[in-house]
N, CA, C and O atoms as a DFTB+ gen file, in Angstrom:
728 C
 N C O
     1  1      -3.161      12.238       7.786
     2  2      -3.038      11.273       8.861
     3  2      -1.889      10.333       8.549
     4  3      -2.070       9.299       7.907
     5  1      -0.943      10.630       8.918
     6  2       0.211       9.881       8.397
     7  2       1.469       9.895       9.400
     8  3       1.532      11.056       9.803
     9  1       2.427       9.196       9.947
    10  2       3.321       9.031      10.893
    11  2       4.802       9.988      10.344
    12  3       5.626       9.527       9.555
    13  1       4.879      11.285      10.922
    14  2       6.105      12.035      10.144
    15  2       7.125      11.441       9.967
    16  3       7.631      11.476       8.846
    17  1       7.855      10.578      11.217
    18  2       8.939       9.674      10.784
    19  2       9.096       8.156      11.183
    20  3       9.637       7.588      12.132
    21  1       8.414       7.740      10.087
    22  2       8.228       6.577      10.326
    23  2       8.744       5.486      10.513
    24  3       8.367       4.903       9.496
    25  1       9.424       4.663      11.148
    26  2      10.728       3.286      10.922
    27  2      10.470       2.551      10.234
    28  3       9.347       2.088      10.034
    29  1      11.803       2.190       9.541
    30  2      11.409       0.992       8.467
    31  2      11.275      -0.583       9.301
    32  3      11.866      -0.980      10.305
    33  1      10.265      -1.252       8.443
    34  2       9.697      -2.278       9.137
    35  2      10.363      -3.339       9.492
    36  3      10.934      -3.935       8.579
    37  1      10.459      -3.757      10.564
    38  2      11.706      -4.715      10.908
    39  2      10.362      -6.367      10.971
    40  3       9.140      -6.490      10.890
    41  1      11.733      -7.452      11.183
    42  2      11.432      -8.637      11.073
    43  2      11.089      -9.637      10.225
    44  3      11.918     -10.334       9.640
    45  1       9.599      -9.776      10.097
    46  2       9.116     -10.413       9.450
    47  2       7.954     -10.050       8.397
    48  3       6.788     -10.404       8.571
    49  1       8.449      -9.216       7.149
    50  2       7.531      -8.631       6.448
    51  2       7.304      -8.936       5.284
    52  3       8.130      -9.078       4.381
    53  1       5.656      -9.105       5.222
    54  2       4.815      -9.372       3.767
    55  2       4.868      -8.150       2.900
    56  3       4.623      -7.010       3.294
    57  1       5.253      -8.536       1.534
    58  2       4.901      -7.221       0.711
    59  2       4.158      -7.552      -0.816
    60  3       4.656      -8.166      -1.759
    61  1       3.270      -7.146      -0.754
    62  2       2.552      -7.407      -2.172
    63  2       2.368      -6.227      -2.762
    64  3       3.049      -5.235      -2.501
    65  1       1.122      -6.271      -3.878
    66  2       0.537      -5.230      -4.396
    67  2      -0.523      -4.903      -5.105
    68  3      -0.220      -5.478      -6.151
    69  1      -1.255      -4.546      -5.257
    70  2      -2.902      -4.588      -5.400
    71  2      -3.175      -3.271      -6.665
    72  3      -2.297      -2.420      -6.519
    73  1      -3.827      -3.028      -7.448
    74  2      -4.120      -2.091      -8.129
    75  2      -5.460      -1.351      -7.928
    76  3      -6.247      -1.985      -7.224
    77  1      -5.818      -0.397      -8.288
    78  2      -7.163       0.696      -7.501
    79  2      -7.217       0.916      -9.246
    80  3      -6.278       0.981     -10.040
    81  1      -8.637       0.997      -9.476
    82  2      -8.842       1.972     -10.405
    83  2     -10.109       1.125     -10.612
    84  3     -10.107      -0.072     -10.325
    85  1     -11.451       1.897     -11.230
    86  2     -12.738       1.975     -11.307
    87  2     -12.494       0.332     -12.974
    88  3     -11.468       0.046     -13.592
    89  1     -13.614      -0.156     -13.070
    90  2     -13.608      -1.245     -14.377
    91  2     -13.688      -0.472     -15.770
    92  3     -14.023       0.711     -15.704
    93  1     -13.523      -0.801     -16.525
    94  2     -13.483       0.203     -17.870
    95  2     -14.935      -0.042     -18.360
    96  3     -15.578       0.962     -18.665
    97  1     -15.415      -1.025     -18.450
    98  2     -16.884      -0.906     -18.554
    99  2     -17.686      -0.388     -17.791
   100  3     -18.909      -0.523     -17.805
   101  1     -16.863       0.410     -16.879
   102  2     -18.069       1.278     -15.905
   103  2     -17.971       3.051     -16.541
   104  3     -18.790       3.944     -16.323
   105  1     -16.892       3.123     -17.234
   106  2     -17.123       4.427     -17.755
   107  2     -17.760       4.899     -18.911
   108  3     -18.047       4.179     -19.868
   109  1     -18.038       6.383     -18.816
   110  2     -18.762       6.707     -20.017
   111  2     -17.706       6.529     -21.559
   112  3     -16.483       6.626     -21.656
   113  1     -18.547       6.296     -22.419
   114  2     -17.940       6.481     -23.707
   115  2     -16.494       7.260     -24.063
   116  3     -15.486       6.891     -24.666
   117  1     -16.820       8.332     -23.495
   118  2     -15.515       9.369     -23.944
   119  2     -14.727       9.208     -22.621
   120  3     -13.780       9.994     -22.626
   121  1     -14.770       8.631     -21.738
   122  2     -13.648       8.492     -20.895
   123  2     -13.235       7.367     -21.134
   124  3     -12.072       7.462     -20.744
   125  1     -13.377       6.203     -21.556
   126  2     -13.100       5.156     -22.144
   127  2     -12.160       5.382     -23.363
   128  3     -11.057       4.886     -23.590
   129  1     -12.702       6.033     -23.894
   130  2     -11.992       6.269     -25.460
   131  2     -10.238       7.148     -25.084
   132  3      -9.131       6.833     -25.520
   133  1     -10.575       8.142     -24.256
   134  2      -9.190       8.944     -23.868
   135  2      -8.285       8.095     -22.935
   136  3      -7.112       8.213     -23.288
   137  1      -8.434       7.303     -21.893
   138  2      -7.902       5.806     -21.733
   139  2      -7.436       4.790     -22.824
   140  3      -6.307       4.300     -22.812
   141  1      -8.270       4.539     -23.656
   142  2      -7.619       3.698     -24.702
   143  2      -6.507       4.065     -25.957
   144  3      -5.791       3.435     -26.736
   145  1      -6.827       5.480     -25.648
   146  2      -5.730       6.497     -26.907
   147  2      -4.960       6.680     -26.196
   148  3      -3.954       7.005     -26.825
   149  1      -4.717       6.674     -24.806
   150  2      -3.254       6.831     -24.469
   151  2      -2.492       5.495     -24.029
   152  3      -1.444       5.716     -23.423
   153  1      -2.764       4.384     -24.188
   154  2      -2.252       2.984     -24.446
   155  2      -2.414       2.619     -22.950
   156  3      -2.195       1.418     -22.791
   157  1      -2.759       3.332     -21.681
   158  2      -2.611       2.718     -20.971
   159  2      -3.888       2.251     -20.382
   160  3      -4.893       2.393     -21.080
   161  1      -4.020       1.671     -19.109
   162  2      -4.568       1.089     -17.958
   163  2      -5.204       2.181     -17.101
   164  3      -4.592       3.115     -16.583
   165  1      -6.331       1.974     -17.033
   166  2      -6.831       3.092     -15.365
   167  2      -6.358       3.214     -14.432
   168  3      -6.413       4.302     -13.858
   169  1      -5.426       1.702     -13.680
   170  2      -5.071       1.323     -12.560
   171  2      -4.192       1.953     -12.052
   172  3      -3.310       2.226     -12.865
   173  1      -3.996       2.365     -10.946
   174  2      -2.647       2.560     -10.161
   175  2      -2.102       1.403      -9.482
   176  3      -2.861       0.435      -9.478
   177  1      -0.914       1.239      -8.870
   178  2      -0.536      -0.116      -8.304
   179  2       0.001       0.457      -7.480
   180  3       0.868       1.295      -7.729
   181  1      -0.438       0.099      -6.118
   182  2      -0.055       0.469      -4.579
   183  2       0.434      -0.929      -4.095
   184  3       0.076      -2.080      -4.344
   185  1       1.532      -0.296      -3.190
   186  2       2.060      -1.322      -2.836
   187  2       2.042      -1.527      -1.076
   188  3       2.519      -0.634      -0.376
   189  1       1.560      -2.546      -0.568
   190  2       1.479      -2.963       0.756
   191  2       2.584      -3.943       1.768
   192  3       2.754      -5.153       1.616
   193  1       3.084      -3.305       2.541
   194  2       4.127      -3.957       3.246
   195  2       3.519      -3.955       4.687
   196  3       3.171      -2.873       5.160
   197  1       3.374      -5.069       5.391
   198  2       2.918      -5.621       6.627
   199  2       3.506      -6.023       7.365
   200  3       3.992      -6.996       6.787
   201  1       3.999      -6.020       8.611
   202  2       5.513      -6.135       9.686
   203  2       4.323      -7.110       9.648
   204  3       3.191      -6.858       9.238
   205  1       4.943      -8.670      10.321
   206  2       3.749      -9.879      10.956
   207  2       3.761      -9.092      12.581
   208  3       4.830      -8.932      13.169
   209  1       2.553      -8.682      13.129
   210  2       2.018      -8.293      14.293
   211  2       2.443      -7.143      15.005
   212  3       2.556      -6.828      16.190
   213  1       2.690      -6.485      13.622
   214  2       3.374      -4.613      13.845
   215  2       2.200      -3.581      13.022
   216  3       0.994      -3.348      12.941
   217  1       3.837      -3.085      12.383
   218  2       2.520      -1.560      11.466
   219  2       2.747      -2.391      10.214
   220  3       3.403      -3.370       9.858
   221  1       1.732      -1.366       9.640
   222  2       1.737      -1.876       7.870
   223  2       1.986      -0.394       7.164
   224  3       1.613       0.622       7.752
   225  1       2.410      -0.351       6.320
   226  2       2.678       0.828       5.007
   227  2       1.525       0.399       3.579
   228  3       1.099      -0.647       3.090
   229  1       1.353       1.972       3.294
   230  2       0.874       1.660       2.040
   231  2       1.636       2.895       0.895
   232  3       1.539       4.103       1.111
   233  1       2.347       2.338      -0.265
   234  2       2.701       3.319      -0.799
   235  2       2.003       3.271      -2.420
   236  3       1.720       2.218      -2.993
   237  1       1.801       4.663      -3.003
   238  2       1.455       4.657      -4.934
   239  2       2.757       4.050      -4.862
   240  3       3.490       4.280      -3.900
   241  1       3.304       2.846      -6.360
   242  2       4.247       3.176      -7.026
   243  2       3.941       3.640      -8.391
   244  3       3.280       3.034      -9.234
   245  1       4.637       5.054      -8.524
   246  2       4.807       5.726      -9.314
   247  2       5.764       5.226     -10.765
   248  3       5.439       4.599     -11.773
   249  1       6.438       5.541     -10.530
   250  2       8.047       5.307     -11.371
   251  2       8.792       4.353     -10.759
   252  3       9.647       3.755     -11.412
   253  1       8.621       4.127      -9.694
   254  2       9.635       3.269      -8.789
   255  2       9.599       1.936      -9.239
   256  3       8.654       1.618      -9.961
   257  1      10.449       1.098      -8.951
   258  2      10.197      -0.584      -8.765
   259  2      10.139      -0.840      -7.588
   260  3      10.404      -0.210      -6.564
   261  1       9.594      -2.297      -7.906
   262  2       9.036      -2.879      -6.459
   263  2      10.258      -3.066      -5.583
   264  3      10.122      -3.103      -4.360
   265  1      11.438      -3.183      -6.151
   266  2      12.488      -3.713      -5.046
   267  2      12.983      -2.431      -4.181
   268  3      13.364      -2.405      -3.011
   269  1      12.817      -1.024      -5.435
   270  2      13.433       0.684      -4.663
   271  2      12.213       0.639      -3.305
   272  3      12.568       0.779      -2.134
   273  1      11.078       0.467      -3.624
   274  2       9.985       0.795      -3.067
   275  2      10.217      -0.246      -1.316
   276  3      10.146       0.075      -0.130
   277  1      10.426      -1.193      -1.859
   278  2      10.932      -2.061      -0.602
   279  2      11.961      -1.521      -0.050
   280  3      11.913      -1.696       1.167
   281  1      13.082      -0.812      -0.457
   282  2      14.205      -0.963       0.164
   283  2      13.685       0.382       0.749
   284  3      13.563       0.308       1.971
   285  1      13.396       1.402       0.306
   286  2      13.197       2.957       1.115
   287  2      12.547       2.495       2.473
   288  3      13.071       3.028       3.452
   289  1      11.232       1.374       2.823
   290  2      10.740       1.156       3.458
   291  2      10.748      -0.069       4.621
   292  3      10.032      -0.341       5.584
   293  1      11.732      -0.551       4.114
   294  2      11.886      -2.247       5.180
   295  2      13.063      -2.012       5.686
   296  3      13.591      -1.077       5.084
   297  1      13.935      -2.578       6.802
   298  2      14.815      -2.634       7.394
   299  2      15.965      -4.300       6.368
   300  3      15.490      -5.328       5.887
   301  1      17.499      -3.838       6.415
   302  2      17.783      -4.312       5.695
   303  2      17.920      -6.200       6.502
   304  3      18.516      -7.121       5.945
   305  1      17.219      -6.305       7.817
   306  2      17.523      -7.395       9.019
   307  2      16.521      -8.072       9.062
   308  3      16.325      -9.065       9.763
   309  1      15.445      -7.308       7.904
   310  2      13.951      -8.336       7.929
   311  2      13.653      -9.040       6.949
   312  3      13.808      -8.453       5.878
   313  1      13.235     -10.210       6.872
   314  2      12.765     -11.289       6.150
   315  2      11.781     -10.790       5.648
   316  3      10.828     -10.414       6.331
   317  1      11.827     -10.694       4.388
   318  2      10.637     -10.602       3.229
   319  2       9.801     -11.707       2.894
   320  3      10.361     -12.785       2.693
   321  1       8.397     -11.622       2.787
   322  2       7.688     -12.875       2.453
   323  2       7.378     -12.205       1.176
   324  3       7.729     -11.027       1.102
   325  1       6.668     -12.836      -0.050
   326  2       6.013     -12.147      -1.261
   327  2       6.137     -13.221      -1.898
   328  3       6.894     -14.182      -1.759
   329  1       4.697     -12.795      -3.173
   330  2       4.601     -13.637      -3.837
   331  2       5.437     -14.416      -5.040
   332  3       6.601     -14.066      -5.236
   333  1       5.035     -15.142      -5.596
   334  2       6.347     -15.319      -6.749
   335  2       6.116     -14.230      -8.213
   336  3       6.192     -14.744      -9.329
   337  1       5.807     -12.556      -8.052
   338  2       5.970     -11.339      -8.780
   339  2       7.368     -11.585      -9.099
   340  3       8.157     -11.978      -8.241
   341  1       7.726     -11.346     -10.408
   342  2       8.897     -11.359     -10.931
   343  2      10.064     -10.315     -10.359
   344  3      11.264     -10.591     -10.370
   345  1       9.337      -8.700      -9.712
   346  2       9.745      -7.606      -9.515
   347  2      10.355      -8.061      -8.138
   348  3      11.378      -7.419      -7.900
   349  1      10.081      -8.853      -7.289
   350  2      10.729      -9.271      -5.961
   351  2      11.802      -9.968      -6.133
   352  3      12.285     -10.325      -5.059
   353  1      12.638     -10.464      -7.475
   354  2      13.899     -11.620      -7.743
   355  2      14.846     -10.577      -6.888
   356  3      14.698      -9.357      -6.971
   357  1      15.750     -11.151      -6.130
   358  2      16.816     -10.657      -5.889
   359  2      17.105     -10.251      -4.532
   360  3      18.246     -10.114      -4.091
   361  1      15.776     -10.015      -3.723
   362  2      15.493      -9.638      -2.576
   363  2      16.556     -10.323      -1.530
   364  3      17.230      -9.679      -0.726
   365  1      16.578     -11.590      -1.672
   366  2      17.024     -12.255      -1.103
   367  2      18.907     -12.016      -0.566
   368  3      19.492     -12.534       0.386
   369  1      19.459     -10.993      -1.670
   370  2      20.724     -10.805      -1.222
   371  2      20.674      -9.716      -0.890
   372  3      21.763      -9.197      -0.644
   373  1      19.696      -9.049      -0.761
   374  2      19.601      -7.261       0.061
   375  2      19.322      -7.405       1.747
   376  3      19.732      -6.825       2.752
   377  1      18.404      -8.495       1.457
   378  2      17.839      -8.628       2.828
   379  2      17.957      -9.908       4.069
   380  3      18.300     -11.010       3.639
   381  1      17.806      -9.839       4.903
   382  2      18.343     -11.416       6.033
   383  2      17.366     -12.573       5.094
   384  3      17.682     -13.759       5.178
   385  1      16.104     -12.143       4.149
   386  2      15.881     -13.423       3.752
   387  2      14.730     -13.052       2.864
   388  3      14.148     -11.995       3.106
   389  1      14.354     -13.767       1.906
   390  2      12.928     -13.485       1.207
   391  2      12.168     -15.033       0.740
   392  3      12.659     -15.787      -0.099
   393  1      11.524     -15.163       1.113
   394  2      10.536     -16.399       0.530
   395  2       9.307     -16.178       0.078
   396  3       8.564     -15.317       0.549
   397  1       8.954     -17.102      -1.063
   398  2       8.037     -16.420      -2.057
   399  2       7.085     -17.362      -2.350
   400  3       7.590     -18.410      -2.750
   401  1       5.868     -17.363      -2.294
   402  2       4.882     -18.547      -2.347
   403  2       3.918     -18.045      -3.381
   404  3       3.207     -17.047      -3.263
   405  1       3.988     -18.978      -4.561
   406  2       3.624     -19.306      -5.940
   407  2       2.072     -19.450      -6.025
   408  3       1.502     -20.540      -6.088
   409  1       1.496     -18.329      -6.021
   410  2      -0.055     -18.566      -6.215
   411  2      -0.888     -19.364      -7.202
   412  3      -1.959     -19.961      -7.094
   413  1       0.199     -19.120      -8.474
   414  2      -0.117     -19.646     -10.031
   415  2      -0.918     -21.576      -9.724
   416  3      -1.911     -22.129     -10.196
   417  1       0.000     -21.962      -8.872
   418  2       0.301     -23.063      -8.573
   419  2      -0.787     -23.925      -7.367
   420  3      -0.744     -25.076      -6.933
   421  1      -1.742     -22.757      -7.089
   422  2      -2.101     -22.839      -5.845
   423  2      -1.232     -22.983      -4.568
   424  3      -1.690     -23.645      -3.636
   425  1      -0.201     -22.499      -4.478
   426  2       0.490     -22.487      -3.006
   427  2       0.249     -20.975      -2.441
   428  3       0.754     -19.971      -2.944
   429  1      -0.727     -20.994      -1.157
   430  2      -0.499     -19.896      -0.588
   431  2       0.127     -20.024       0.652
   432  3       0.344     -19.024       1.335
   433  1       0.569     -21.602       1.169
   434  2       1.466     -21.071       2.463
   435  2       2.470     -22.056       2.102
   436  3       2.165     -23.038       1.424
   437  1       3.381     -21.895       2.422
   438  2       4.396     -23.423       2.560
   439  2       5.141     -22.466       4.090
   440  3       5.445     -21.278       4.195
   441  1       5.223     -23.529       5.012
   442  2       5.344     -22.724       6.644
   443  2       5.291     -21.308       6.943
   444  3       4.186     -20.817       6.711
   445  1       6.271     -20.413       7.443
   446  2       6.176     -19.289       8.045
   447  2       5.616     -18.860       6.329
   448  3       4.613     -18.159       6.467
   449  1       5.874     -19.016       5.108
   450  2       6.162     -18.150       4.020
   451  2       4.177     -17.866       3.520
   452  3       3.314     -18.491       2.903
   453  1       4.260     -16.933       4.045
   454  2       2.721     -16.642       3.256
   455  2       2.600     -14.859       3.157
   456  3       3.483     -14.061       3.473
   457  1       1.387     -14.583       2.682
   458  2       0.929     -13.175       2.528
   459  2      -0.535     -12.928       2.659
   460  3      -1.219     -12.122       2.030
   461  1      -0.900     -13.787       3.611
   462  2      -2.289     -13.334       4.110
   463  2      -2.587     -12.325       4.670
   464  3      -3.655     -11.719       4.586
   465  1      -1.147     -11.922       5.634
   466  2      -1.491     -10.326       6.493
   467  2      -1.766      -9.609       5.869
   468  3      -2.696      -8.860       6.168
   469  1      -0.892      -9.456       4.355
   470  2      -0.670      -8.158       3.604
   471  2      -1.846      -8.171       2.833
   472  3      -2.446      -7.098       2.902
   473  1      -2.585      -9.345       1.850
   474  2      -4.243      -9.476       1.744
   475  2      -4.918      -9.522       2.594
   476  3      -5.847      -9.124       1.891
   477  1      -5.340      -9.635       3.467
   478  2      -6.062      -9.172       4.803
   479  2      -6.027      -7.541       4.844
   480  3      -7.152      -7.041       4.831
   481  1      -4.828      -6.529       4.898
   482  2      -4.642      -5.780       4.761
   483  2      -5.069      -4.706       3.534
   484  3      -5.386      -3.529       3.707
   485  1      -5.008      -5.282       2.499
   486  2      -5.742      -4.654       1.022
   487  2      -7.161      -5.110       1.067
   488  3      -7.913      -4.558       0.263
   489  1      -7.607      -5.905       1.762
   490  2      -9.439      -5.886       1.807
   491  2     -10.117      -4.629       2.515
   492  3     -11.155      -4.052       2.190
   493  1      -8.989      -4.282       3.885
   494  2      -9.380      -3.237       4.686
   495  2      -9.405      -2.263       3.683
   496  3     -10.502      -1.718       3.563
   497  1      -8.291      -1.783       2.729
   498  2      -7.884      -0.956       2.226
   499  2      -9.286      -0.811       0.924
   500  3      -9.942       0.200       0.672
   501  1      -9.357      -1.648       0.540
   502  2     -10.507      -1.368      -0.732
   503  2     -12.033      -1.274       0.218
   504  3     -13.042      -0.735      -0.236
   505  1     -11.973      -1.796       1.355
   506  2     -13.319      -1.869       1.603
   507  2     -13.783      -0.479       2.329
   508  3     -14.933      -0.167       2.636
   509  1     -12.166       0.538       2.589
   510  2     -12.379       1.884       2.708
   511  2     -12.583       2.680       1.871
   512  3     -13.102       3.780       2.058
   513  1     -12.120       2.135       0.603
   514  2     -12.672       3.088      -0.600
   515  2     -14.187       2.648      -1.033
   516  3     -15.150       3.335      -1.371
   517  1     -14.070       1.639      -0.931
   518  2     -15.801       1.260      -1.548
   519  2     -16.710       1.850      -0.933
   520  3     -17.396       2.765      -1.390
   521  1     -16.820       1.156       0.645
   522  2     -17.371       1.596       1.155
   523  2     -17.826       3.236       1.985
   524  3     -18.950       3.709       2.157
   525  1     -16.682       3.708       2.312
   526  2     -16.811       4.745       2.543
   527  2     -16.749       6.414       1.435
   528  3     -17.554       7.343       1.365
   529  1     -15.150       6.121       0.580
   530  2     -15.118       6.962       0.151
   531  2     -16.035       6.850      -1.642
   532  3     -16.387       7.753      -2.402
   533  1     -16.168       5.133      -1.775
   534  2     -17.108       5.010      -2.973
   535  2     -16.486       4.883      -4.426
   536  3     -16.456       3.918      -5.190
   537  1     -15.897       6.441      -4.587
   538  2     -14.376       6.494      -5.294
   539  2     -13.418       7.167      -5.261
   540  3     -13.326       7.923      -4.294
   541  1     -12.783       7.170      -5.856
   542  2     -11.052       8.008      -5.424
   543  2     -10.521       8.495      -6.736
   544  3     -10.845       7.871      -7.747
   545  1      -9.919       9.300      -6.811
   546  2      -8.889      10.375      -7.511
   547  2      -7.344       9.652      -7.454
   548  3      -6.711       9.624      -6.399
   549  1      -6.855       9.115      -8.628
   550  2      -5.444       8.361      -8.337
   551  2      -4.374       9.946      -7.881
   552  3      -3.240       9.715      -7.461
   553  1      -4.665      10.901      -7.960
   554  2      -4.216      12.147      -7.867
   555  2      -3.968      12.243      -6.205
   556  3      -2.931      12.476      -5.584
   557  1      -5.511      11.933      -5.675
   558  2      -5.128      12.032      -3.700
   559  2      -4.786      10.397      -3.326
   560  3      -4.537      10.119      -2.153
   561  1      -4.784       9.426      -4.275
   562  2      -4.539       8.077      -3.944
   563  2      -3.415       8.282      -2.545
   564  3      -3.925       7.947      -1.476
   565  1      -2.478       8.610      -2.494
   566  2      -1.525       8.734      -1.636
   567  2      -2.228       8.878      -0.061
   568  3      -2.223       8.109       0.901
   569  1      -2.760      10.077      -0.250
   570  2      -3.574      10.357       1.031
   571  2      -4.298       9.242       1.526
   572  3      -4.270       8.883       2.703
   573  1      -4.996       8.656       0.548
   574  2      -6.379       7.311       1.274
   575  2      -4.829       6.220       1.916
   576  3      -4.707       5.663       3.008
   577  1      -4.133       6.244       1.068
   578  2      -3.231       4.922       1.950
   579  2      -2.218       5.165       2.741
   580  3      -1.443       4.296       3.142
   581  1      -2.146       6.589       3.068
   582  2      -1.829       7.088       4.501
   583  2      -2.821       7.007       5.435
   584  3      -2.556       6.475       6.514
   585  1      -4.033       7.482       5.198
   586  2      -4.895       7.290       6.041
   587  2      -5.296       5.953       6.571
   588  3      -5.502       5.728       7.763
   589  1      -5.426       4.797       5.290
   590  2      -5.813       3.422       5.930
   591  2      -4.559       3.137       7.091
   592  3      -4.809       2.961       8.284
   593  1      -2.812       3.124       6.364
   594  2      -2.228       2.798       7.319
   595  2      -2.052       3.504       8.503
   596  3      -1.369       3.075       9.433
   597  1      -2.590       4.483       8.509
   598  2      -2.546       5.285       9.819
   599  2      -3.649       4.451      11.252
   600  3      -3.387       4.272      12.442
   601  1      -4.779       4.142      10.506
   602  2      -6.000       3.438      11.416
   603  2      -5.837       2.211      11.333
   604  3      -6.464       1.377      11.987
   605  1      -4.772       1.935      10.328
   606  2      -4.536       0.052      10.987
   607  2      -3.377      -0.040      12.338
   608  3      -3.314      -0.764      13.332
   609  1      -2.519       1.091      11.801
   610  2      -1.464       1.379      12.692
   611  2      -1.562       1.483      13.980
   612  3      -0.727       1.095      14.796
   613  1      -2.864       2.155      14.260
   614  2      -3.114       2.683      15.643
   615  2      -4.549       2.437      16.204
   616  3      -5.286       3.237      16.781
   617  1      -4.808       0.816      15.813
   618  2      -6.147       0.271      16.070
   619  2      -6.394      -0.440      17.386
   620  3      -7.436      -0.948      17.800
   621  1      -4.688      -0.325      18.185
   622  2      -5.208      -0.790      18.898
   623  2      -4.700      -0.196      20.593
   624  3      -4.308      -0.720      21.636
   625  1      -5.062       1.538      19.968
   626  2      -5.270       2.502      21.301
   627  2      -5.956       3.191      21.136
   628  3      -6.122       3.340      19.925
   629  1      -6.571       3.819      21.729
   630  2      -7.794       4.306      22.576
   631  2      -8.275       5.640      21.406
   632  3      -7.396       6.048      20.647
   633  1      -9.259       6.073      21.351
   634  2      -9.300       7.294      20.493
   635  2      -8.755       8.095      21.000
   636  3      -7.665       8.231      20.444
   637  1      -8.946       9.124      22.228
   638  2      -8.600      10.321      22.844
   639  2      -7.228       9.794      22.474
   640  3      -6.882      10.527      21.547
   641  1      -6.149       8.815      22.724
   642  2      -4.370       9.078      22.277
   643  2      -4.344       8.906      20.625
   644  3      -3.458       9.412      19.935
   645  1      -5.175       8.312      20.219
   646  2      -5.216       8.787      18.250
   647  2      -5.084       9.727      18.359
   648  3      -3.990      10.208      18.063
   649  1      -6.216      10.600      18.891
   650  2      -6.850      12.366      18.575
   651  2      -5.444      13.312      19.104
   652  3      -5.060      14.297      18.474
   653  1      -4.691      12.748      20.529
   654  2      -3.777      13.674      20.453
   655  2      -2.576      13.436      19.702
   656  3      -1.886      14.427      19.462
   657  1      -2.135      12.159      19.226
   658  2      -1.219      11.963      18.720
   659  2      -1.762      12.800      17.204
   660  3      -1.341      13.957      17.227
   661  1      -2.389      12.568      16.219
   662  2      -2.746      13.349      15.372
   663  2      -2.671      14.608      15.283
   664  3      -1.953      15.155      14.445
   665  1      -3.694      15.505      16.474
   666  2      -3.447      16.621      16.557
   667  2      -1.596      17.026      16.816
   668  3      -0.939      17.860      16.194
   669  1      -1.203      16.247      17.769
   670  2       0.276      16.680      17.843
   671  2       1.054      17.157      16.372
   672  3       1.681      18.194      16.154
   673  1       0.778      16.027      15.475
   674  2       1.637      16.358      14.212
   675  2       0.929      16.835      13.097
   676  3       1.276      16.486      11.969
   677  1      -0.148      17.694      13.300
   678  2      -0.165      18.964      12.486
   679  2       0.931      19.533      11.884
   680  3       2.072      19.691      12.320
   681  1       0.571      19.743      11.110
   682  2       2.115      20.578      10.097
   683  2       1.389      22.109      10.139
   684  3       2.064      23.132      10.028
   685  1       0.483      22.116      10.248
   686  2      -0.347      23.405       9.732
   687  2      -1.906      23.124       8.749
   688  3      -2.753      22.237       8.854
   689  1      -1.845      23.813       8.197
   690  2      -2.697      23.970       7.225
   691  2      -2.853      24.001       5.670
   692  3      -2.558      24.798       4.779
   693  1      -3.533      22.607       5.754
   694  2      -3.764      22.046       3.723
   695  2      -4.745      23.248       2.895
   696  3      -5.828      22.778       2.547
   697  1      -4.560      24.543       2.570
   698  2      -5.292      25.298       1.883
   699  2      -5.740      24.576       0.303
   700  3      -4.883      24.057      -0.412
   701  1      -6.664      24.619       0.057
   702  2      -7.708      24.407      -0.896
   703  2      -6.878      24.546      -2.326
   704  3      -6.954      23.688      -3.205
   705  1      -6.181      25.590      -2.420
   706  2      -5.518      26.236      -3.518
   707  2      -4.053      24.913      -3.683
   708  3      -3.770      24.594      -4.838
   709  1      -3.464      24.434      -2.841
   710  2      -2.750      23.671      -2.729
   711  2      -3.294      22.248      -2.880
   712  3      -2.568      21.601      -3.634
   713  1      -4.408      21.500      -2.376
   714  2      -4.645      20.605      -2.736
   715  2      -4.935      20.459      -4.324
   716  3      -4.194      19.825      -5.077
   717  1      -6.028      21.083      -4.701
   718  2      -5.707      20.984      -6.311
   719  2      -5.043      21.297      -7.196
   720  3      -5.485      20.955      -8.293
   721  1      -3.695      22.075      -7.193
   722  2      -2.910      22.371      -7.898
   723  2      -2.140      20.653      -8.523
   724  3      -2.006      19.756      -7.690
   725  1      -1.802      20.466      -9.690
   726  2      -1.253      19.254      -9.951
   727  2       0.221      19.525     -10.059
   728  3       1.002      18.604     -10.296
């Protein structure tokens, strides 16, 4: 469920980023232990970009940085909002503008500059994994945040034009043998 070609987000856009992954005290012993021998973290870090009163994106970052990850996806004419993340410095000469509001500090708005859409947006997003899917595979992670932004995207037309717009962009067929291959 995902938009084949999607436009990059113009105007006025929030971008944060949120991490997915289960608590380490919720796993068993030996999955704990093979986590801690390989030095890292459970988490994945997805990143959320929110047009103010448009679409929203959700992408894994993989390898990428936050600024590649922005630029593949935002228009270079839109104002960036985000927090004060170190990975957002610089934004400001790529793009018509970036303002950044300092949570550390307690500032979450100083005027237009906030990121409530884009948290507003990651509650939907976790409260689809909790609730519905329970848990997730950082492996299909990609898929769940195509899918959330697909139903935030298009929340506000009718089902029957979801159902045909969807059906329209079928690619074909996800065989079984292909989804689990890594």
């Amino acid at each position: 469920m995902n938009d084949p070609k999607p436009p990059k987000l113009e105007n006025i856009v929030e971008v944060d980023e949120t991490y997915v992954g289960g608590k380490m005290e919720n796993m068993s012993r030996r999955r704990r232990k093979k986590w801690q021998e390989r030095g890292i973290d459970n988490k994945v870090a997805v990143m959320g970009m929110v047009e103010r009163d448009g679409k929203a994106k959700l992408k894994v970052i993989d390898d990428k940085t936050f600024k590649q990850v922005v630029r593949k996806n935002v228009s270079k004419d839109a104002i960036i909002m985000t927090d004060a993340h170190l990975g957002y410095i610089g934004l400001r000469d790529e793009f018509a503008g970036h303002e950044a509001v300092n949570h550390s500090i307690k500032e979450y708005k100083r005027g237009e500059a906030h990121t409530n859409s884009v948290e507003g947006f990651f509650s939907i997003f976790k409260r689809t994994i909790y609730g519905t899917y329970h848990s997730i595979s950082p492996k299909h992670l990609h898929r769940y945040c195509s899918e959330t932004a697909f139903r935030f995207n298009f929340r506000k037309i009718t089902d029957a034009d979801r159902f045909r717009f969807t059906i329209s962009n079928v690619e074909g067929r996800l065989k079984y043998r292909e989804l689990i291959k890594k």
